[in-house]
DRENZASE-555454 format. One line per 8 residues: number of its first residue (from 0); for each residue x, y, z of C-alpha. Coordinates in Angstrom, 1 decimal. Example, Ala and Ser with C-alpha at 12.3 -4.5 7.8 and 13.67 -1.06 7.14 Angstrom:
<pts>
0> 12.3,-4.5,7.8 | 13.7,-1.1,7.1
</pts>
This chain:
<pts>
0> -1.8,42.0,28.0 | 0.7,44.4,30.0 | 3.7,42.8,32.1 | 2.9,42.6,35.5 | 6.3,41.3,37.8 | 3.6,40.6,40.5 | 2.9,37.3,38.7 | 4.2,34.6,36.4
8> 4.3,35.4,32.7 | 1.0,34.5,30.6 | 0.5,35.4,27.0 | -2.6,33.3,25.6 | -2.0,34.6,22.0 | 1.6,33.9,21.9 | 2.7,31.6,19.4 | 5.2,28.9,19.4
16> 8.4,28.9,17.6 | 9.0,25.2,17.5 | 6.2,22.9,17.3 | 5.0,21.7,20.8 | 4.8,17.2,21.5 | 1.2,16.5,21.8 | 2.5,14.3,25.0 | 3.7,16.9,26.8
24> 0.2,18.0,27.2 | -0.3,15.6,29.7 | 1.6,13.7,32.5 | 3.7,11.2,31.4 | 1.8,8.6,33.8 | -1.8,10.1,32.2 | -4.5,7.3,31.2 | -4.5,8.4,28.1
32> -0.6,8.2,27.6 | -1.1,4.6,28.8 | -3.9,3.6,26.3 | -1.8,5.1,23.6 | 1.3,2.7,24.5 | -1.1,-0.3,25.0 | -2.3,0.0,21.5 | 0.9,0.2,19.6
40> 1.5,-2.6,21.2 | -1.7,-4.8,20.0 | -2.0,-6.6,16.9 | -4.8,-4.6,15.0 | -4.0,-6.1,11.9 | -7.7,-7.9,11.3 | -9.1,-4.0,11.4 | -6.1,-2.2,9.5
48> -6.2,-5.2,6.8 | -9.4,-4.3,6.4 | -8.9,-1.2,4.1 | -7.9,-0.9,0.8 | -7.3,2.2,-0.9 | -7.2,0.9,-4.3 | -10.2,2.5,-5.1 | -8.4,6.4,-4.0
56> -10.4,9.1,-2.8 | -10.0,11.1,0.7 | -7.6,8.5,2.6 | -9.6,7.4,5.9 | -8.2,8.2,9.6 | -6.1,5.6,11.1 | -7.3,2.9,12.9 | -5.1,3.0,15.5
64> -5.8,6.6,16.1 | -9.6,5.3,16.0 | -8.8,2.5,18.4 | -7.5,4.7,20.7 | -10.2,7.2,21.2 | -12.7,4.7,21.2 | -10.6,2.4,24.3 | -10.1,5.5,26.1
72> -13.4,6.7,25.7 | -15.2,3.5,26.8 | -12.4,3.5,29.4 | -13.8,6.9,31.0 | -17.4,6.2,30.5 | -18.6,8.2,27.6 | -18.5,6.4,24.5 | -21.3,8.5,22.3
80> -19.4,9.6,19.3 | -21.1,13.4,19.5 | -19.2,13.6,22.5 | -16.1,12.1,21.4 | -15.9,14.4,18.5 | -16.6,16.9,21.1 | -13.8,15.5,22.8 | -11.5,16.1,20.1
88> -11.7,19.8,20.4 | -12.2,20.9,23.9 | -10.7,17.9,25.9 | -7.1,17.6,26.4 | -6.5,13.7,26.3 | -8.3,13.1,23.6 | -7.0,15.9,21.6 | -3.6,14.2,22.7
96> -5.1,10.7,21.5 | -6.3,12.1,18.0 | -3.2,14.0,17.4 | -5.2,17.1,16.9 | -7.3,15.1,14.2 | -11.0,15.7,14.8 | -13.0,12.9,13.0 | -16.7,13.9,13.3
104> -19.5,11.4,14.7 | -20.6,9.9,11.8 | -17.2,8.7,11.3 | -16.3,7.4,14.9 | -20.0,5.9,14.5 | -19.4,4.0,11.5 | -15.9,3.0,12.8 | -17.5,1.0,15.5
112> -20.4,-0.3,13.4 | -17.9,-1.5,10.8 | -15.1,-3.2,13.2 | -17.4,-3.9,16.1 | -15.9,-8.0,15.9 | -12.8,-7.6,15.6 | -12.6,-4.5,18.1 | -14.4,-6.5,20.8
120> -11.9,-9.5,20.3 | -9.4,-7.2,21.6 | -10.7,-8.9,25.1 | -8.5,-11.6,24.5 | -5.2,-9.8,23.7 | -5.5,-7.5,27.0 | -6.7,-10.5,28.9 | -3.5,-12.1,27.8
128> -1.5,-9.1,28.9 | -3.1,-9.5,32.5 | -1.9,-12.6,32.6 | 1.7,-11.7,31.7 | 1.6,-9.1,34.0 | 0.6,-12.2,36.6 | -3.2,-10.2,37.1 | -4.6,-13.6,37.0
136> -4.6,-17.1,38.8 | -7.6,-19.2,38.2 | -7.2,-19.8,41.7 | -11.2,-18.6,42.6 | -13.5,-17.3,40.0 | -17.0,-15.8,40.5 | -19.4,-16.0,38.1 | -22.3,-13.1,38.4
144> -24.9,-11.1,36.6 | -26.2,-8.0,35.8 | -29.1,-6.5,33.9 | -28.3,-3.5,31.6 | -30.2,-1.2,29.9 | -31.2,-2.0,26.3 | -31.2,1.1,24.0 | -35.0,0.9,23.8
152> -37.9,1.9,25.8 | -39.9,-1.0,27.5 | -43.0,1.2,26.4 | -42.7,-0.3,22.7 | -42.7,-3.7,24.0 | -46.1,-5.3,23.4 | -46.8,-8.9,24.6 | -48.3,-11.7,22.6
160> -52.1,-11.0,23.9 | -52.7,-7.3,23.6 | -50.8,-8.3,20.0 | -53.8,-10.6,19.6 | -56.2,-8.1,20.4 | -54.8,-4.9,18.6 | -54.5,-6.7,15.6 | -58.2,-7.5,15.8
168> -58.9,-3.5,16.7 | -56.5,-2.1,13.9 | -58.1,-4.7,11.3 | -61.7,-3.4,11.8 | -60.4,0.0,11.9 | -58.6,-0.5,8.6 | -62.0,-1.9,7.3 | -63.9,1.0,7.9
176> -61.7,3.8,7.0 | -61.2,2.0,3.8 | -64.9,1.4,3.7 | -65.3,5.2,4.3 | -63.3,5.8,1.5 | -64.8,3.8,-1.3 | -67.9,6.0,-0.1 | -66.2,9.1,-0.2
184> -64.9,8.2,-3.3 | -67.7,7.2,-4.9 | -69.3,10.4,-4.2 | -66.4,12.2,-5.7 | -67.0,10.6,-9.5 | -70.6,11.4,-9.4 | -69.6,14.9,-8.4 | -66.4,15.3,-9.9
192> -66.1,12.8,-12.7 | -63.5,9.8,-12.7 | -59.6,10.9,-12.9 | -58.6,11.0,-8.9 | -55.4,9.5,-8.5 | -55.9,6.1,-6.4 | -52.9,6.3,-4.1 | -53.7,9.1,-2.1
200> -54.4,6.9,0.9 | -55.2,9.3,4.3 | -52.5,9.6,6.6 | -54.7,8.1,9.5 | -55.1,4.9,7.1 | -51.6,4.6,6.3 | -50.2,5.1,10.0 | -52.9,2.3,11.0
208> -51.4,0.2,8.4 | -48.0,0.7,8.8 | -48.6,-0.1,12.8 | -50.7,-3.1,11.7 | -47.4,-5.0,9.9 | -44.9,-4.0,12.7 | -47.3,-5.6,15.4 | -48.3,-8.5,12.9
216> -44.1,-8.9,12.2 | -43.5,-9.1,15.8 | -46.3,-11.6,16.7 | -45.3,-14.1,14.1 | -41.4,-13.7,15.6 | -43.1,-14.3,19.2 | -44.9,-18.0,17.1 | -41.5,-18.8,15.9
224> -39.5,-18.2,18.9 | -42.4,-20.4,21.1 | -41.9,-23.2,18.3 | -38.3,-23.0,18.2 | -38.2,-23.1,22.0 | -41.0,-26.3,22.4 | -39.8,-29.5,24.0 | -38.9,-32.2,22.1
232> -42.5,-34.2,22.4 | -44.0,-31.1,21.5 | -42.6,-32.0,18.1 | -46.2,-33.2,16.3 | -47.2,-29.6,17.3 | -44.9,-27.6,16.4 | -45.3,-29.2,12.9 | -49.1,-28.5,13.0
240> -48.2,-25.2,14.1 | -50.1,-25.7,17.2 | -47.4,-24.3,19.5 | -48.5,-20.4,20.8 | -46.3,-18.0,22.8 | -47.3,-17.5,26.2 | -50.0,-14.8,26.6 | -47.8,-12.5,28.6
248> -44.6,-12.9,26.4 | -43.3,-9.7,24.9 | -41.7,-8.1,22.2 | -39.8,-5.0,21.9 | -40.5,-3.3,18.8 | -37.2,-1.1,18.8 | -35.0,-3.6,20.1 | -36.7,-7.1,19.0
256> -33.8,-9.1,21.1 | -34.3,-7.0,24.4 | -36.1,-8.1,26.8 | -38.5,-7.1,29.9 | -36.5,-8.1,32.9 | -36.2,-7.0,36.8 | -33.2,-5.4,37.9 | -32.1,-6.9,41.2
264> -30.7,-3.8,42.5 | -33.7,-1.5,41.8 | -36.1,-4.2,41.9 | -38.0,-2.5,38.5 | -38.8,-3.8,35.6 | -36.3,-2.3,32.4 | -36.0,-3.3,28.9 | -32.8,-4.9,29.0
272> -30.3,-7.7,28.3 | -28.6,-9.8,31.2 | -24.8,-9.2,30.7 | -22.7,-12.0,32.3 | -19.0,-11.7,34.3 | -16.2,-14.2,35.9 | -14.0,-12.9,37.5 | -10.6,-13.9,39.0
280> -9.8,-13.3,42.6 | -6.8,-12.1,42.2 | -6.9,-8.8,41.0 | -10.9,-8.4,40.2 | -9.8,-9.6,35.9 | -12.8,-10.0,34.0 | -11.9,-13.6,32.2 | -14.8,-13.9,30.6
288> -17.9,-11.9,29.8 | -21.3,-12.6,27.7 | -24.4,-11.1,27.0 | -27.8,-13.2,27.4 | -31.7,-13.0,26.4 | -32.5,-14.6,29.5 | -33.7,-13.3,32.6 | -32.6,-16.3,34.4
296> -29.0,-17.2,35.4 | -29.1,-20.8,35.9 | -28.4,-21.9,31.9 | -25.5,-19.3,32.0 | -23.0,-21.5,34.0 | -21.5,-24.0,30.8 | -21.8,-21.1,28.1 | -19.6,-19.1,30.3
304> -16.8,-22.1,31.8 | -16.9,-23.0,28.0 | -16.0,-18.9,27.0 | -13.4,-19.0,30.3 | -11.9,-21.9,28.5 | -11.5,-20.9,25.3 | -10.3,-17.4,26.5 | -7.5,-18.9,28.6
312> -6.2,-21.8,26.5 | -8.3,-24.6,27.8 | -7.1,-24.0,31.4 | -10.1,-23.9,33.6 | -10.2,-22.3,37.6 | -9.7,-24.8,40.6 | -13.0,-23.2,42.1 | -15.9,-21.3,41.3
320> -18.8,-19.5,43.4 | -22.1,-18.6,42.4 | -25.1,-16.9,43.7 | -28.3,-19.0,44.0 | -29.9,-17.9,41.0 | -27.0,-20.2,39.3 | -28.2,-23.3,41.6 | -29.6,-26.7,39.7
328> -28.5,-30.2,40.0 | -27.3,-30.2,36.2 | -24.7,-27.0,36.9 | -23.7,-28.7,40.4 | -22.6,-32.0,38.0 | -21.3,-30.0,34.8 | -18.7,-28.4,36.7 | -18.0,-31.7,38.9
336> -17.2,-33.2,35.6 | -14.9,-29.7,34.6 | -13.0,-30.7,37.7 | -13.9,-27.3,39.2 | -14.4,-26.8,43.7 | -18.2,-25.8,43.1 | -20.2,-23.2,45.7 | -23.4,-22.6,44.9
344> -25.9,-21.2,47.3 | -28.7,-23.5,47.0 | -31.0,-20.6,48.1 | -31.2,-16.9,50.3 | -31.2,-16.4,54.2 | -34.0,-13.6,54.6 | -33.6,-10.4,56.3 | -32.2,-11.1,59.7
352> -32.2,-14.7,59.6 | -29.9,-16.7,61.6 | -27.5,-19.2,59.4 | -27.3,-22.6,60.6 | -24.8,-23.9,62.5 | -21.8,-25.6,60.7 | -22.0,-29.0,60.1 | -19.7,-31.4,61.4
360> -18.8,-34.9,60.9 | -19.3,-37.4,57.5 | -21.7,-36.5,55.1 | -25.0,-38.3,56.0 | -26.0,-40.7,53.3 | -28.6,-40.7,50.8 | -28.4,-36.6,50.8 | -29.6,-34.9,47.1
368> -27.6,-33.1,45.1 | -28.4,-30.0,46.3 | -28.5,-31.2,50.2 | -25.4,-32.2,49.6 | -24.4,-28.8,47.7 | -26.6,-26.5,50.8 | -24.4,-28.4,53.6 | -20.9,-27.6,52.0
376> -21.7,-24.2,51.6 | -23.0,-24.2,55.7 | -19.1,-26.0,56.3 | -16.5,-23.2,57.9 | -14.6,-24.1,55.1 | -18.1,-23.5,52.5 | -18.6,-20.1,54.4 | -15.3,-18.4,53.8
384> -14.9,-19.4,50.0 | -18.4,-18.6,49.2 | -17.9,-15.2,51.1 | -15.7,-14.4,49.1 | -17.9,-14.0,45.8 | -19.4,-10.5,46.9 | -15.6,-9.2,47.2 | -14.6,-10.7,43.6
392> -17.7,-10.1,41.3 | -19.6,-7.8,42.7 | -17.3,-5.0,42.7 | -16.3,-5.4,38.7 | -19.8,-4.6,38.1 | -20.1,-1.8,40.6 | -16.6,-0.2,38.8 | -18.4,-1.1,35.5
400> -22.0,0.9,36.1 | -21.1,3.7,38.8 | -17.7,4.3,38.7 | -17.9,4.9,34.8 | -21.6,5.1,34.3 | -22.3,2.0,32.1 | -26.0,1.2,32.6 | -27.3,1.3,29.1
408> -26.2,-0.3,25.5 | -25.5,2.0,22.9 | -26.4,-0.5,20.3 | -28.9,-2.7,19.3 | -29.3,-6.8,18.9 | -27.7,-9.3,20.9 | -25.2,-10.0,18.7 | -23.8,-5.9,18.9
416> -24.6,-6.0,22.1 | -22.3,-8.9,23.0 | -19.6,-7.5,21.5 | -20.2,-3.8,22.9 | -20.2,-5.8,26.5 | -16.9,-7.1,25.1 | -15.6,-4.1,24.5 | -16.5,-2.7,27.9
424> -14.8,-5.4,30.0 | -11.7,-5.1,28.1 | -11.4,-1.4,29.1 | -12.0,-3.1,32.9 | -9.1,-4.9,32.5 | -7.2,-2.3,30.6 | -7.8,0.3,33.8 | -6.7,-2.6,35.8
432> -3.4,-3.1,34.0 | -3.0,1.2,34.4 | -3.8,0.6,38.0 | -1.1,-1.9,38.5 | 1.2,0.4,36.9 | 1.7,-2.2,34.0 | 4.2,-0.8,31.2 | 3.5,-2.2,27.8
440> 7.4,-2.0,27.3 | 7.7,-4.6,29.9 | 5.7,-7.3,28.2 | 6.8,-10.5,27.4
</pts>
């Protein structure tokens, strides 16, 4: 290209004399740079320990290198490995993070698959670092739900009674295209003579057969589950077998754990598991996070103190607010026990309603658990702590599935799934430690 002195020099096909730093790609305060720094400092020792290369051949990328483009990918909101490979090429961050490596998507893929565990139980090491940066308090947690896409449609979900039914249909179906073929068959030898191969089933006998065993797989999981799940004086039953699943009860036959549940926010019905948050008031830290089968919230409230616990050295917060979807007597006296300032909302004002004036004076005698619970959440006192819950959990979530796009699993089963959710409230807290302007070199 000719010299113009109109304007500043630029010479695309110029090549450098000395190499170029990767890091000067970017500025020095970059989200990427950041990420980088953070995991040189982590111990990755269960996942770098977990390679030997004893055996030789082509020497596998580094895990820290894979660590990082996987953090900052989640941390951006596109964590498909085609487009992290993608990345690697044609996006300047991640070009940084790689070093100008490009692993390819099987490789990323199989990363993930492989150190899934120990890369989700990074959550604790960043969740330490928010502490040391003094991110967190346990001053006023909130505990809340959300319902996230499972990576399955809820149009292979079948429940128990069309199971019942179709099984009946593909049965007769099976009997008389086998029944047509001993005929056809038959005719053949007269005609033909004997010598046909046997195993050349017809294709709409083998699909009907192959659907037959997935639905009859998932029904006897749907008997199993209903047995496991009966009450305890259900017990001569379940040991005559007499225990059945509930007509309407579903399986998915993609994602067997999924399940069919109603997103509060769009009010429709998704294929989905119910991923669980508490978060600390002081900076919006996610201290503990879960992944459920159940629709409900209300037998979430000791799994999740219990993860808090153990997350945070047995320390547990001085107070707690939950929506009313939490609310029953037993979680209102579990966390009396913990020694925790419980408000649960005992139920929900409708559109437009008027909330009651605030109670004065001693507690009236004789009042229930949850009269009891309902009046100190009408208190002055009730109202402003309880208020507070939308401000603390609500907006993790929001950051979590608009802000960076979260709203369906990439993997499958509730146990990858649970570790994947791990994974993506750790890069929460890692953006909030980047937002705080937290230096790794500052630590400890």
């Amino acid at each position: 290209m000719p010299t113009d002195n109109r304007f500043r020099e630029y010479s695309p096909n110029q090549d450098y004399l000395l190499p170029p730093s990767l890091r000067e790609w970017l500025p020095s305060d970059h989200l990427a740079n950041f990420i980088s720094d953070v995991v040189d400092a982590l111990d990755l020792s269960e996942i770098v320990d977990a390679y030997d290369n004893s055996q030789g051949g082509q020497a596998p990328f580094h895990p820290v290198l894979m660590t990082k483009l996987l953090l900052y990918a989640y941390c951006i909101g596109v964590p498909s490995s085609r487009r992290i490979e993608k990345s690697t090429y044609e996006v300047i961050p991640f070009r940084v993070l790689s070093a100008n490596q490009h692993p390819d998507h099987d490789t990323i893929s199989e990363f993930r698959k492989r150190h899934l565990v120990a890369l989700s139980r990074i959550f604790l090491q960043v969740l330490e670092l928010c502490r040391k940066a003094g991110l967190v308090k346990l001053g006023h947690v909130a505990l809340d739900g959300t319902k996230v896409k499972a990576n399955a449609s809820k149009h292979k979900a079948m429940s128990y009674d069309h199971m019942q039914k179709k099984t009946a249909e593909l049965e007769a179906e099976i009997a008389r295209l086998l029944g047509e073929a001993e005929a056809i068959d038959a005719a053949e030898d007269v005609r033909y003579g004997r010598g046909k191969r046997g195993d050349e089933l017809p294709e709409e006998l083998r699909y009907r057969e192959r659907r037959l065993r997935k639905i009859q797989e998932a029904k006897q999981a749907l008997e199993e589950e209903a047995r496991r799940e009966a009450p305890a004086a259900a017990e001569k039953a379940k040991a005559e077998s007499d225990v059945r699943p509930q007509p309407k009860a579903q399986r998915n036959f993609t994602d067997p754990d999924s399940r069919i549940m109603k997103d509060g926010a769009t009010k429709a019905f998704e294929q989905a598991f119910n991923g669980q948050v508490a978060v600390d008031s002081e900076y919006q830290v996610i201290v503990a996070a879960g992944v459920t089968q159940e629709c409900n919230d209300k037998r979430q409230v000791e799994p999740m103190v219990e993860r808090l616990k153990a997350n945070l050295g047995g320390l547990g917060p001085k107070r707690m607010s939950l929506d009313n979807g939490y609310y029953s007597d037993e979680n209102v006296e579990f966390l009396r026990g913990e020694g925790i300032d419980a408000y649960i909302a005992t139920g929900r004002l409708k559109h437009g309603e008027v909330p009651p004036p605030a109670p004065r004076g001693r507690i009236p005698k004789g009042l229930t658990t949850k009269e009891r619970m309902a009046r100190k959440i009408r208190t002055v006192k009730g109202r402003c702590t309880y208020a507070r819950r939308k401000a603390i959990a609500e907006p993790a979530i929001g950051q979590i599935k608009e802000a960076r796009g979260f709203r369906r699993f990439l993997l499958r089963g509730l146990e990858k799934v649970d570790a994947e959710w791990l994974i993506i409230c750790l890069t929460h807290n890692l953006l909030k430690l980047f937002r705080w302007s937290w230096q790794p070199a500052l630590a400890g």
